[in-house]
C-alpha positions as CSV (number, residue, x, y, z in Angstrom):
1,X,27.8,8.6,-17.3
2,X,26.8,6.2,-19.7
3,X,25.5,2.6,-20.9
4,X,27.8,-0.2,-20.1
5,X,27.8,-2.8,-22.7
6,X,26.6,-6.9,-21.5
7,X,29.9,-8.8,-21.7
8,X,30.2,-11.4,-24.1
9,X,27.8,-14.8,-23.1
10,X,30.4,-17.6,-22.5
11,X,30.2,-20.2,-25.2
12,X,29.0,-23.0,-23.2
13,X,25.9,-22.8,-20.8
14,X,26.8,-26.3,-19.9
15,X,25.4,-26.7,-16.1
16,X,29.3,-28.0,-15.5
17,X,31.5,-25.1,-16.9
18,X,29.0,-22.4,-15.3
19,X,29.3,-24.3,-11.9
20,X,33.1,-22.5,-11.3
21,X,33.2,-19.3,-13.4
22,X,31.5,-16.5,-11.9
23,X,31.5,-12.9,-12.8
24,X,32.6,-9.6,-11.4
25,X,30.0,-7.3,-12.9
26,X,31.9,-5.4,-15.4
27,X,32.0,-2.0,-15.3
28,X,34.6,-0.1,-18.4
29,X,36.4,2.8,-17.3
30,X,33.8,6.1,-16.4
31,X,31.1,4.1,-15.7
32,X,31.8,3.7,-11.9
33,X,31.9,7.3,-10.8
34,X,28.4,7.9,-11.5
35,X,27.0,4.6,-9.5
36,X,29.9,5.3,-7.1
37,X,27.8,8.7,-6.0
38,X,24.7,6.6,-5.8
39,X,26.4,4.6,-3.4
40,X,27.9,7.6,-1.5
41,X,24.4,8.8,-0.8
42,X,23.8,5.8,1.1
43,X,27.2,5.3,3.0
44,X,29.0,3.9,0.3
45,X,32.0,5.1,-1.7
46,X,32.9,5.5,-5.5
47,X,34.3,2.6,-7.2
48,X,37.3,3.6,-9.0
49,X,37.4,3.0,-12.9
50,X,40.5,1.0,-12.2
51,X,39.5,-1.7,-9.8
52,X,36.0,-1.4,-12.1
53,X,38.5,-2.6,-14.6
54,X,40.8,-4.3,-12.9
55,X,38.2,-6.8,-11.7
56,X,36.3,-7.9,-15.2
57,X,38.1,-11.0,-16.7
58,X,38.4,-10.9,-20.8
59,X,35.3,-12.5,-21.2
60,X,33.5,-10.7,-18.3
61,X,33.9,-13.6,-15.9
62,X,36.4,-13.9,-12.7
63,X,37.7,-17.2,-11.9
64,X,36.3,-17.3,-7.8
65,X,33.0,-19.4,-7.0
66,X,31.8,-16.3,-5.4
67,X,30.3,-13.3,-7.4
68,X,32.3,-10.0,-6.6
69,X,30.3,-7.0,-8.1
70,X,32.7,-3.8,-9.0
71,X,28.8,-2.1,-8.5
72,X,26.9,-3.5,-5.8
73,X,23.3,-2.7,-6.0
74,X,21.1,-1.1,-2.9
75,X,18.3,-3.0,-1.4
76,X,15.7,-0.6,0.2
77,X,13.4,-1.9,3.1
78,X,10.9,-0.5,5.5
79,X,7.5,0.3,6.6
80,X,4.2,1.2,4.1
81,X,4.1,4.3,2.8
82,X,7.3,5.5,4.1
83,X,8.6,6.8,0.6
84,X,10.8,3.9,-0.9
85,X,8.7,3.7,-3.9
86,X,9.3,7.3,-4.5
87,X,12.9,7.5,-4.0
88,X,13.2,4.6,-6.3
89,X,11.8,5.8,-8.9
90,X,13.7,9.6,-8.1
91,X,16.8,7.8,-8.9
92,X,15.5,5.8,-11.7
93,X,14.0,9.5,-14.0
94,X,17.4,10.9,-13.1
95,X,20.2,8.1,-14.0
96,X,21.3,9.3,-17.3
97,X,21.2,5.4,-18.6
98,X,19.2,4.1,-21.7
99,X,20.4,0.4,-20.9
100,X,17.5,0.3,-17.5
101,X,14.6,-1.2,-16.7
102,X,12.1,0.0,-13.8
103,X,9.6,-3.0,-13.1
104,X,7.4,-4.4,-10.4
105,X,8.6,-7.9,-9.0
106,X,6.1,-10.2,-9.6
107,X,5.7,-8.7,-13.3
108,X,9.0,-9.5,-13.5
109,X,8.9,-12.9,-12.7
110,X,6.1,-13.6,-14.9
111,X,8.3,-12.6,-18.3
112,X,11.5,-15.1,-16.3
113,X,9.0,-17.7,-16.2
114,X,7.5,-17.2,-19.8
115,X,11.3,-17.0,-20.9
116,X,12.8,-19.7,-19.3
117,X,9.6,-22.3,-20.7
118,X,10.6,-20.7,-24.1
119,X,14.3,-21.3,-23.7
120,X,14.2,-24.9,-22.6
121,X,12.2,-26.1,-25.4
122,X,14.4,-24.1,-27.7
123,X,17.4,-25.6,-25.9
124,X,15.4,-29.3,-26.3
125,X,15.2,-28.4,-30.2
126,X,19.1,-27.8,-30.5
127,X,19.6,-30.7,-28.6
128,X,21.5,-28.9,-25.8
129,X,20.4,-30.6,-22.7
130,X,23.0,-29.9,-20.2
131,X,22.3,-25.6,-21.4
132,X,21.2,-24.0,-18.3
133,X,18.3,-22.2,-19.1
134,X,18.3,-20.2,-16.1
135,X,21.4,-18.7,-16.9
136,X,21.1,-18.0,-20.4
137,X,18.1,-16.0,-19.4
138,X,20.0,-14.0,-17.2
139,X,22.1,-12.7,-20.0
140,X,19.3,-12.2,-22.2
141,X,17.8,-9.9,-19.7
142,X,21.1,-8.1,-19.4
143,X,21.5,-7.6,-22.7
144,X,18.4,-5.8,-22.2
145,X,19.1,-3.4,-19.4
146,X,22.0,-3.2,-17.3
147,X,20.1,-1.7,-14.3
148,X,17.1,-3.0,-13.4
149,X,15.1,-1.6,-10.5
150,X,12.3,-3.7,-8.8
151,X,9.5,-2.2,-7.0
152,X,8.1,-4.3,-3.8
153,X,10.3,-7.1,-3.8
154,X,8.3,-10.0,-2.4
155,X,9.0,-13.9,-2.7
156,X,5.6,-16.1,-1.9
157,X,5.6,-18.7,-4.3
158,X,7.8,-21.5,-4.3
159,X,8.2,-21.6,-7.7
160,X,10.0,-18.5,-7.9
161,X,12.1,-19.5,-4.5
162,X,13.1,-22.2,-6.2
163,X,15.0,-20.7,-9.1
164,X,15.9,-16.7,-7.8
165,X,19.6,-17.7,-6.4
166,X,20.6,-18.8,-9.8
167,X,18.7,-16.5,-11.5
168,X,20.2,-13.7,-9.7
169,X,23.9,-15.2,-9.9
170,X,23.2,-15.3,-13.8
171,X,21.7,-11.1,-13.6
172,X,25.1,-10.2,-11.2
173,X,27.8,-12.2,-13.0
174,X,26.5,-10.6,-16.3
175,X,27.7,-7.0,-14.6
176,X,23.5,-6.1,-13.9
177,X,23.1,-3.7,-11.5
178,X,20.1,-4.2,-9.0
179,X,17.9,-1.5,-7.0
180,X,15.1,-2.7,-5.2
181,X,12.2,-2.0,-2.7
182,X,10.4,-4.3,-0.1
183,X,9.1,-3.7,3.0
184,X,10.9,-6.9,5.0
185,X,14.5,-6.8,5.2
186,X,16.5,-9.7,2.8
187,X,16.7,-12.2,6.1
188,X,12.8,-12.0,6.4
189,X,12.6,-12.8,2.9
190,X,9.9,-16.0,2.3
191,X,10.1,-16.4,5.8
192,X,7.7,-19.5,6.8
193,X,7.7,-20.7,2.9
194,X,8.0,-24.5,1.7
195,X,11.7,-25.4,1.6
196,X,13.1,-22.2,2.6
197,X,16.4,-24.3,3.7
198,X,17.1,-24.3,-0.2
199,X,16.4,-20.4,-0.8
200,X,18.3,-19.0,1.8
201,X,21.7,-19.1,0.1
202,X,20.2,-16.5,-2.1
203,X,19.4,-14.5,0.7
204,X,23.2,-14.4,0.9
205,X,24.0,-13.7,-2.3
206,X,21.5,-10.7,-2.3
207,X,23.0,-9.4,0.9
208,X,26.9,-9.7,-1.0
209,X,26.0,-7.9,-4.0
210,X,23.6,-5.2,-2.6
211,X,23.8,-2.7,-0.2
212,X,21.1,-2.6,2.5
213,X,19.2,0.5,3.8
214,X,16.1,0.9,6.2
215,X,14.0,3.6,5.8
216,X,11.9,4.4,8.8
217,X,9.7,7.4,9.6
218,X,7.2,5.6,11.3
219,X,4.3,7.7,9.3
220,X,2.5,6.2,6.5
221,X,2.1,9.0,4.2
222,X,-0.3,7.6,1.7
223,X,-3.0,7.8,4.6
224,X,-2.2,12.0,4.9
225,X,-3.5,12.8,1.3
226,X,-6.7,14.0,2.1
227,X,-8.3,11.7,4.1
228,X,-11.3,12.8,4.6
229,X,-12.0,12.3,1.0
230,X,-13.8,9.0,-0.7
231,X,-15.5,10.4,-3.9
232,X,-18.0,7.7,-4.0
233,X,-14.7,5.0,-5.0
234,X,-15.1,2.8,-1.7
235,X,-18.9,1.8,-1.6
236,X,-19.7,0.1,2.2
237,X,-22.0,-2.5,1.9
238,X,-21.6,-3.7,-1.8
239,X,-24.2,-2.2,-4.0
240,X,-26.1,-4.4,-6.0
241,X,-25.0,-5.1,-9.5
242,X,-27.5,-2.8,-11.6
243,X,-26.6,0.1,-9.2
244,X,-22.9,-0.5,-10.6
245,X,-23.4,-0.7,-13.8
246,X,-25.6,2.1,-13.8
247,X,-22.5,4.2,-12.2
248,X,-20.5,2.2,-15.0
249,X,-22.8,3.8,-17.8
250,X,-22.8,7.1,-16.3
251,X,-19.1,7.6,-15.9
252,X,-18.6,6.1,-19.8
253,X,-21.1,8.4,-20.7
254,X,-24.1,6.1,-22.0
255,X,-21.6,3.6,-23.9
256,X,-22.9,-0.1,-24.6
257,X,-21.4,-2.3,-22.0
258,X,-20.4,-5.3,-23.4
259,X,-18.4,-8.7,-22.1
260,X,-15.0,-9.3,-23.4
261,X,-11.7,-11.6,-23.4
262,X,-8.3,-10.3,-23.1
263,X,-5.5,-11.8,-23.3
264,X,-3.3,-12.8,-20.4
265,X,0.0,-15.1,-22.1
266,X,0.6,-18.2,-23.6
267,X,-2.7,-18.3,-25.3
268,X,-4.7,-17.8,-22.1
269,X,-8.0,-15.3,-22.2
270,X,-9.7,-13.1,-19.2
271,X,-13.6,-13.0,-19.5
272,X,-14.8,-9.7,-18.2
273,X,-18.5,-9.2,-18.1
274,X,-19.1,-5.9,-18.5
275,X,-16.8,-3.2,-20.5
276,X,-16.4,0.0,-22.3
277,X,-14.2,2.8,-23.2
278,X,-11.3,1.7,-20.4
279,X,-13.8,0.8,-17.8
280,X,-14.6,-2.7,-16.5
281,X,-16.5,-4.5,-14.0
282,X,-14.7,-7.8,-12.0
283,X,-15.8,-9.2,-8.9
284,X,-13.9,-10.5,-6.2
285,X,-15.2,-13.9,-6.2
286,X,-14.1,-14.1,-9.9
287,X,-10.5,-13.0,-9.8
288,X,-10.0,-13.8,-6.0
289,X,-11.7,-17.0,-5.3
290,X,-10.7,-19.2,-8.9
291,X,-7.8,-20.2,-10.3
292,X,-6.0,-16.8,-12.0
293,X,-2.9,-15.1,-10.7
294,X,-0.7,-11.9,-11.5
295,X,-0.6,-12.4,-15.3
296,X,-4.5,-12.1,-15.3
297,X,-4.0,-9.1,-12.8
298,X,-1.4,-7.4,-15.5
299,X,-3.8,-8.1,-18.7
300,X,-6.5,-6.0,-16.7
301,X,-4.7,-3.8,-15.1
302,X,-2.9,-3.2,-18.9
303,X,-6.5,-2.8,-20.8
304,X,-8.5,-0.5,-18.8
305,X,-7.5,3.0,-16.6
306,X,-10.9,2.0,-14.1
307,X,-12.2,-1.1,-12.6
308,X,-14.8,-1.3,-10.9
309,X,-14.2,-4.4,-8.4
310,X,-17.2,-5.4,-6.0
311,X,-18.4,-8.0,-3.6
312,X,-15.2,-7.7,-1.9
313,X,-16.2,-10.0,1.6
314,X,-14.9,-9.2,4.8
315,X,-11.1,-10.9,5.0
316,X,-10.5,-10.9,8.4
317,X,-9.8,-14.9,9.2
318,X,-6.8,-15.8,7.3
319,X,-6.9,-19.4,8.2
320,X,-10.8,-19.9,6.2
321,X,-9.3,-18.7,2.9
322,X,-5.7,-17.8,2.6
323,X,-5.3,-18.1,-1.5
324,X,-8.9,-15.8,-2.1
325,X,-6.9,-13.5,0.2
326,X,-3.4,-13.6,-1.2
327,X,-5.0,-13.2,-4.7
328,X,-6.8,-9.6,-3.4
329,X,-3.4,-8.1,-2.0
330,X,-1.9,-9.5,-5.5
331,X,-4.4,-7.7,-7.5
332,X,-4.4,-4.4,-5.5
333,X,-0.3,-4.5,-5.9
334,X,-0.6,-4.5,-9.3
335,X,-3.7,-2.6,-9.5
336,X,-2.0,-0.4,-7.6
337,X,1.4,0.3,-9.4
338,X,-0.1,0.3,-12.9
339,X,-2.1,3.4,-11.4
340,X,-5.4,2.4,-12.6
341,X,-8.7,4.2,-10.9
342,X,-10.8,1.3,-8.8
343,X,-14.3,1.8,-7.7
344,X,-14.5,-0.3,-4.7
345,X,-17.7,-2.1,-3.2
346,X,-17.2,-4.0,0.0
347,X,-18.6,-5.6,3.0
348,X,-16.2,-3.6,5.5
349,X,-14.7,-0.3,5.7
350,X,-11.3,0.1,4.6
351,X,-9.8,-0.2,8.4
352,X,-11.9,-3.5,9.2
353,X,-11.7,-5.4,6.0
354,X,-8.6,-7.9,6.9
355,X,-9.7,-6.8,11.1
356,X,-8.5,-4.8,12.9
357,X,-5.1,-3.5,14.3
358,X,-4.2,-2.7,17.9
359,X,-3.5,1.0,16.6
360,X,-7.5,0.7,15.7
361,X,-8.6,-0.9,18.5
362,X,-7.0,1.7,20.5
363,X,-8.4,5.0,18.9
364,X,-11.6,2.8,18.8
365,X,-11.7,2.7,22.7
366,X,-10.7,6.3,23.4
367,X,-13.3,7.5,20.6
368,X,-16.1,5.7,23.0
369,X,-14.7,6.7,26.0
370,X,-14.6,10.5,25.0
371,X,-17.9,10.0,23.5
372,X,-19.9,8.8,26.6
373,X,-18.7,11.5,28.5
374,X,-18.3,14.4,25.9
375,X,-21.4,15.9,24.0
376,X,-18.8,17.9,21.7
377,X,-15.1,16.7,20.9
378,X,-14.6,20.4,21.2
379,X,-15.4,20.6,24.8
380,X,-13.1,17.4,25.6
381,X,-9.9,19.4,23.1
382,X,-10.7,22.7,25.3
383,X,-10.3,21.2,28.5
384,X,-7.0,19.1,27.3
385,X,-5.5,22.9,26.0
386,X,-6.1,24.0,29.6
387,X,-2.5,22.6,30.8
388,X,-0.1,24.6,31.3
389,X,1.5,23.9,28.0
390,X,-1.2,25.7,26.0
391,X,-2.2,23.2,23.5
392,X,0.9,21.5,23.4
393,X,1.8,18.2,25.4
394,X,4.3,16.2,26.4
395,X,4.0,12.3,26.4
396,X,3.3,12.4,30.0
397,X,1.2,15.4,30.1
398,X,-0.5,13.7,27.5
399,X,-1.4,10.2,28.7
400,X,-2.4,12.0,32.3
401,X,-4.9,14.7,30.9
402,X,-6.6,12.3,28.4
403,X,-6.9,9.7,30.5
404,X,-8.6,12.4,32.8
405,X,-10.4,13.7,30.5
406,X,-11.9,10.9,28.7
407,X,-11.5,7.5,31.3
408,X,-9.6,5.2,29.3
409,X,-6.9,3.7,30.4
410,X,-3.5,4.6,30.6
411,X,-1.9,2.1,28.1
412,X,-4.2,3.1,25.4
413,X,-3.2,7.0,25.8
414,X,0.4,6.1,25.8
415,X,-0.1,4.2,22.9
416,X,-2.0,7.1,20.9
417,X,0.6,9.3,21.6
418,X,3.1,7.3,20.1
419,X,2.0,6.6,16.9
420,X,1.2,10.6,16.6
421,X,4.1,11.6,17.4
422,X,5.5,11.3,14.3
423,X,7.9,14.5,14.6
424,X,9.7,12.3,17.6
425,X,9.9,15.5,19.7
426,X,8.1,14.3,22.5
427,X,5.2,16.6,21.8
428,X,1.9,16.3,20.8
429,X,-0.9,19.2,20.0
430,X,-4.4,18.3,21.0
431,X,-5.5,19.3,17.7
432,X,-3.6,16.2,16.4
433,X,-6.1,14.3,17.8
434,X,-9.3,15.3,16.6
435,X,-7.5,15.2,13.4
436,X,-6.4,11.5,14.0
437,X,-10.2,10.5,15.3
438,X,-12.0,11.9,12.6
439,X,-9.4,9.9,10.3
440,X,-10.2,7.2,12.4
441,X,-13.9,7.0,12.3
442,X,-13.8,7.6,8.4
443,X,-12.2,4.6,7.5
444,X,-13.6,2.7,10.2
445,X,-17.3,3.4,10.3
446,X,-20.0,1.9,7.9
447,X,-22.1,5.3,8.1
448,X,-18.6,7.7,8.4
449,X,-18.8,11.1,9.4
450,X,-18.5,13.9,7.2
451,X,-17.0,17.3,8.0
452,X,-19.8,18.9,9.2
453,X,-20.5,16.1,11.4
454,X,-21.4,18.0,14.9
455,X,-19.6,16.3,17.5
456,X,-16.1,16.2,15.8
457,X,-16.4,20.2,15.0
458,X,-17.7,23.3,15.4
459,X,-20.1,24.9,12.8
460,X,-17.6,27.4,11.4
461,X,-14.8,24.7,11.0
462,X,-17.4,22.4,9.7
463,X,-18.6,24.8,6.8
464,X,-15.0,25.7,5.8
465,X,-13.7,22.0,5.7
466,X,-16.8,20.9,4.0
467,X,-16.7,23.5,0.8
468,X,-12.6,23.4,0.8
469,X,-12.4,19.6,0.3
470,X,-15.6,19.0,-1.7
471,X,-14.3,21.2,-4.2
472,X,-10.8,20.0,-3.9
473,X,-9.0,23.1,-3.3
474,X,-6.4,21.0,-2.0
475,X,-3.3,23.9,-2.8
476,X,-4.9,25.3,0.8
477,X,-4.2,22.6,2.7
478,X,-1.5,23.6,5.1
479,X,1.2,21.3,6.8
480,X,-0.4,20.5,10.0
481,X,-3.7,19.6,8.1
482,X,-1.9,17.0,5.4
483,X,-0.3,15.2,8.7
484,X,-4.0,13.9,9.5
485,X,-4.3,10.0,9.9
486,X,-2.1,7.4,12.0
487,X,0.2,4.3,11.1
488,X,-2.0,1.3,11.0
489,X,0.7,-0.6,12.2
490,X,4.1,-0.5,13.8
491,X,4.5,-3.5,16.1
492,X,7.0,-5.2,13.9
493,X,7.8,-8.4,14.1
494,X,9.1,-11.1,11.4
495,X,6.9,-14.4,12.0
496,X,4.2,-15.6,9.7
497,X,1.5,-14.2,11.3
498,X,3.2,-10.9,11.3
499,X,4.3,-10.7,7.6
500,X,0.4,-11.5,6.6
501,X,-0.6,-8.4,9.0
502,X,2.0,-6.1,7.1
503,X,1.0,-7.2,4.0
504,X,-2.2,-6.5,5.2
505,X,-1.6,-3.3,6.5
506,X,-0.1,-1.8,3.1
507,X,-2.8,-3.6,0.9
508,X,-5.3,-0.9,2.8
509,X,-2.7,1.9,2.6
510,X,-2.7,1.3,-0.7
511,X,-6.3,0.9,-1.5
512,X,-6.5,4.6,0.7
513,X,-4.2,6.1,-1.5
514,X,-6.4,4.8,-4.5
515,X,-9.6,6.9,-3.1
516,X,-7.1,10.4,-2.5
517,X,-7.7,13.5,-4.3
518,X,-4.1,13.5,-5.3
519,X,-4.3,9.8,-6.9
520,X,-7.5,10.6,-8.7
521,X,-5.5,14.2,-10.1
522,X,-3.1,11.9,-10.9
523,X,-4.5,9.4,-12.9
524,X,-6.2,12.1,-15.0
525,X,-3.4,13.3,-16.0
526,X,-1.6,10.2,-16.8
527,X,-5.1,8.9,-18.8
528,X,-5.7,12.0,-20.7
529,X,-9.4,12.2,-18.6
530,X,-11.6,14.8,-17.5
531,X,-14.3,13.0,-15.9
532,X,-13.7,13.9,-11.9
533,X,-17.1,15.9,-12.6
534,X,-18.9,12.3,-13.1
535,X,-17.3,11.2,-9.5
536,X,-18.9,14.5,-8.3
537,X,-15.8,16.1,-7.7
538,X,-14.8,19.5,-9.4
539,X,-11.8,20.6,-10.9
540,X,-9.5,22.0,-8.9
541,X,-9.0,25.8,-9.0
542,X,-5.0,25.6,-9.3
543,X,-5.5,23.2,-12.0
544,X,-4.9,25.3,-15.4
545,X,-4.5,22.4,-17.5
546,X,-7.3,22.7,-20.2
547,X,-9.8,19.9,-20.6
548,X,-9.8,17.9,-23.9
549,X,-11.4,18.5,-26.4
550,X,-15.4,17.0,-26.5
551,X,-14.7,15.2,-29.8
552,X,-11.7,13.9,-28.1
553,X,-14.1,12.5,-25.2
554,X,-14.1,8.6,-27.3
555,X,-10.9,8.6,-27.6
556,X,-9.4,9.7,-24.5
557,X,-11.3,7.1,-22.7
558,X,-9.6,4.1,-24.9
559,X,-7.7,1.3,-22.7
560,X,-4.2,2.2,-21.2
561,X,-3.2,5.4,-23.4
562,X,0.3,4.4,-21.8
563,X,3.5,3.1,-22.9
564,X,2.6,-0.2,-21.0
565,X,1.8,-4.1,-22.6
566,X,-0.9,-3.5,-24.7
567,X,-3.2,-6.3,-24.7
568,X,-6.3,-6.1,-27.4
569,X,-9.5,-6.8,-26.1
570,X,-11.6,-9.9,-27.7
571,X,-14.9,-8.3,-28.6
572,X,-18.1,-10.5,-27.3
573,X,-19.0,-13.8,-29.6
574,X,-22.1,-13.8,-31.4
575,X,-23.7,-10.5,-29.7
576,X,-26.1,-8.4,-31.8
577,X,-24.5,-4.9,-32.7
578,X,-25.6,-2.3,-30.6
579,X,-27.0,0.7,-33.7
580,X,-28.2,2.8,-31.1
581,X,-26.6,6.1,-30.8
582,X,-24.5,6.6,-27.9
583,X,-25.5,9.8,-25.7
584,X,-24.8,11.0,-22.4
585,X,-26.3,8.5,-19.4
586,X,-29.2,10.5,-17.7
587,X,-28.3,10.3,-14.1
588,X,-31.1,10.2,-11.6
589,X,-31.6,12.8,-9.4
590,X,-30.0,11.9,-6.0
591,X,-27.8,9.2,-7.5
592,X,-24.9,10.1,-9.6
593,X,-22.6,12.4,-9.3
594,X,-22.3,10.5,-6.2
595,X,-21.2,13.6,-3.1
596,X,-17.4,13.4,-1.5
597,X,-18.5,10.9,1.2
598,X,-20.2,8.3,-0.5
599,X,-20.4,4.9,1.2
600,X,-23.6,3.8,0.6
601,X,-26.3,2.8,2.9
């Protein structure tokens, strides 16, 4: 109901008089009712305006060691693509606050880190050694917004272990309210990580001033937006680097592609090699396998709506080169929740690039099966809808008649039918399954099928489902059809090896979101584009938003037309201006506009 002011900063940030005064996290009278209903939603109650009152000291601090929030925040955990993102940021475009901030978590603690070097050599110029730096960031940020929500909450570096329990005791005794999402719950939190004896108690602190909710559906939804869709953005094998740029010079419409430095912070430049009008080219060996992190991830992912990011290797042994591969689900993160458009080239399909899952393996063995004894997957589906329960089966029923009809063996049909059984009615339709197989074999396949592929359907089906999605009529797609796909992966789990298989797991949920219709749609919008014609993709016919203008072509296609960091690019040294006039690319017959299902090779 309205912005709560930051109470005053104590006098002294002495290390010493901070040890013992904590706060309760202010709130003035009106202010609870409105977060009360926020917790109410999740199985908490309003916070009366008097204890709200009641509980701040003069100064906003309490005289207890332990920090008492009025407000507790809501931690939000669970599987990939389950929604948390979304409801997140529901709550966040609706909370009638100008005092907020809505950021992702290692963005985050790349401006703590930038602050807190700039506060102790300001502190080391007044000559106030025993400040705490720490804290007096914490204040500053609060001063800034009271609630701050943090999207994929994820500790891996020690350095930011190290510091986040008094961080976070400076955010909540400051009265800042905290809304976050991860997908681990706060005790598997840095689990395995160097020292974690010393960032526990945070885990404690988080759990005290928080409120904790799963969400599980057990169904990633990123992987049901039109999955049978690629638009030429995931290229399998890697293409070779003139074939990208050509693709570069086509979608930028001829423009000179040129090498240039952006900034990153504290002085530091990126060197990309090849740029122009919002689109780049990286490689994976240069941002994955050298010594650049998340700020170099933000500065790119800041400058330019499209990257184009080849010679992505296969990452399936963890153990050969761990950093290269922590750097790739870093960059696809942020690449990721900036919303920028990537063209990928890689050694692997999207389902085999960090291996496989026993959710894969599993579909892999029954495709084979059914395929060695079944000419058409038609044939196979007609004899399953021959049970008694016309098309629809129980787990049971299921597991017996595929296991009849297609030899494999009975674990792996039990399996199959409980990751599609998403509805958790104990009932599966045998159409489910070609949808899930067909899913399967698209992101799994070097040479995927399309949808007029013969064995997965009949001619009619085929011609329909090829002219529907091609064009992108996707307002026709009814419910049954947008639950296509499976979970990757639902064994759960909380060891080391497991949290690298979830991360993982949504680093290629993610990247399959990237290459759906509804992302691309998406990003037009947000860039102010009309180029889904140079993907070969048309417009679709529900779409009445009118293209720009042509003399607005230039402009619209200028780095990050968003209220994001704006980072100028450095323009190439000592390179010979280009006075040729810039005209539309000539694409070769055959090449470019690449069709829907475009892996090369």
């Amino acid at each position: 109901q309205g912005d709560v002011p930051a109470p005053a900063a104590p006098a002294d940030f002495s290390r010493t008089s901070l040890g013992g005064r904590t706060a309760a996290g202010a709130a003035p009278a009106g202010s609870g009712s409105f977060f009360g209903r926020l917790g109410g939603l999740f199985g908490g109650g309003a916070v009366s305006d008097t204890v709200a009152k009641d509980s701040a000291g003069a100064d906003g601090f309490g005289g207890s060691l332990s920090v008492s929030p009025a407000i507790k925040g809501l931690y939000i955990w669970g599987g990939v693509g389950q929604g948390k993102t979304m409801i997140m940021d529901s709550f966040y475009d609706t909370t009638h606050l100008s005092s907020k901030k809505r950021v992702h978590f290692h963005q985050f603690m790349l401006d703590v880190h930038a602050r807190l070097h700039k506060k102790k050599a300001q502190n080391k110029a007044e000559g106030r050694a025993d400040a705490d730096p720490l804290i007096q960031v914490a204040y500053d940020i609060r001063r800034e917004a009271q609630l701050l929500c943090f999207d994929e909450f994820h500790v891996v570096h020690i350095t930011d272990a190290m510091i986040l329990k008094r961080l976070f005791e400076g955010l909540f005794q400051s009265g800042c309210i905290v809304v976050s999402t991860s997908n681990r719950p706060p005790d598997d939190l840095y689990k395995g990580g160097l020292n974690r004896s010393r960032f526990v108690p945070f885990i404690g602190l988080l759990k005290q001033c928080c409120e904790e909710f799963q969400i599980e559906t057990n169904k990633d939804f990123r992987l049901t937006k039109l999955v049978a869709q690629h638009h030429g953005l995931y290229n399998v094998p890697s293409r070779s680097e003139d074939e990208i740029l050509k693709h570069m010079q086509y979608l930028t419409r001829g423009h000179q592609l040129e090498e240039a430095e952006i900034d990153v912070m504290m002085g530091r430049t990126l060197k990309v090699p090849h740029q122009a009008s919002g689109v780049a080219h990286v490689t994976f060996p240069a941002l994955c396998a050298t010594s650049v992190g998340a700020a170099d991830f933000i500065a790119l992912a800041s400058t330019y709506h499209t990257v184009f990011l080849s010679d992505i290797p296969s990452l399936e042994n963890m153990d050969e080169s761990p950093n290269e591969i922590r750097r790739f689900i870093n960059l696809i993160d942020i690449l990721y929740e900036r919303g920028c458009r990537v063209i990928f080239d890689a050694q692997l399909p999207p389902f085999r690039l960090f291996g496989t899952t026993r959710t894969t393996e599993e579909f892999e063995k029954l495709r084979q099966c059914l395929k060695k004894r079944w000419e058409r997957l038609q044939d196979a589906l007609d004899k399953l809808a021959t049970r008694p329960s016309a098309g629809e089966l129980n787990q049971e029923e299921f597991a017996t008649a595929v296991v009849d009809v297609s030899g494999c063996e009975p674990r792996c049909a039990q399996h199959i039918f409980e990751v599609l059984d998403t509805n958790h009615d104990g009932k599966l339709h045998v159409e489910a399954l070609r949808s899930a197989l067909f899913f399967h074999a698209m992101n799994y396949d070097i040479h995927p099928p399309s949808e007029t592929d013969a064995w997965f359907f009949d001619r009619e089906k085929a011609a329909n489902e090829a002219t529907r999605l091609s064009e992108g009529r996707s307002e026709r797609i009814t419910t049954r059809e947008m639950g296509l796909g499976y979970e990757l992966y639902n064994e759960g789990g909380s060891s080391s090896k497991e949290d690298n298989k979830f991360a993982f797991v949504r680093t290629v949920s993610r990247m399959r979101d990237m290459i759906s219709l509804p992302y691309l749609q998406k990003h037009q919008k947000e860039f102010h584009l009309d180029d889904l014609s140079q993907l070969g993709l048309k417009r679709p016919q529900h779409d009445q938003t009118p293209p720009p203008p042509s003399d607005a072509t230039e402009a619209m296609s200028e780095p990050r037309h968003r209220e994001r960091d704006h980072r100028p690019t450095r323009p190439p040294k000592e390179r010979p201006v280009d006075t040729h006039e810039r005209r539309p690319f000539p694409a070769e017959e055959g090449t470019y506009p690449q069709p829907a299902f475009a892996f090369s090779g």
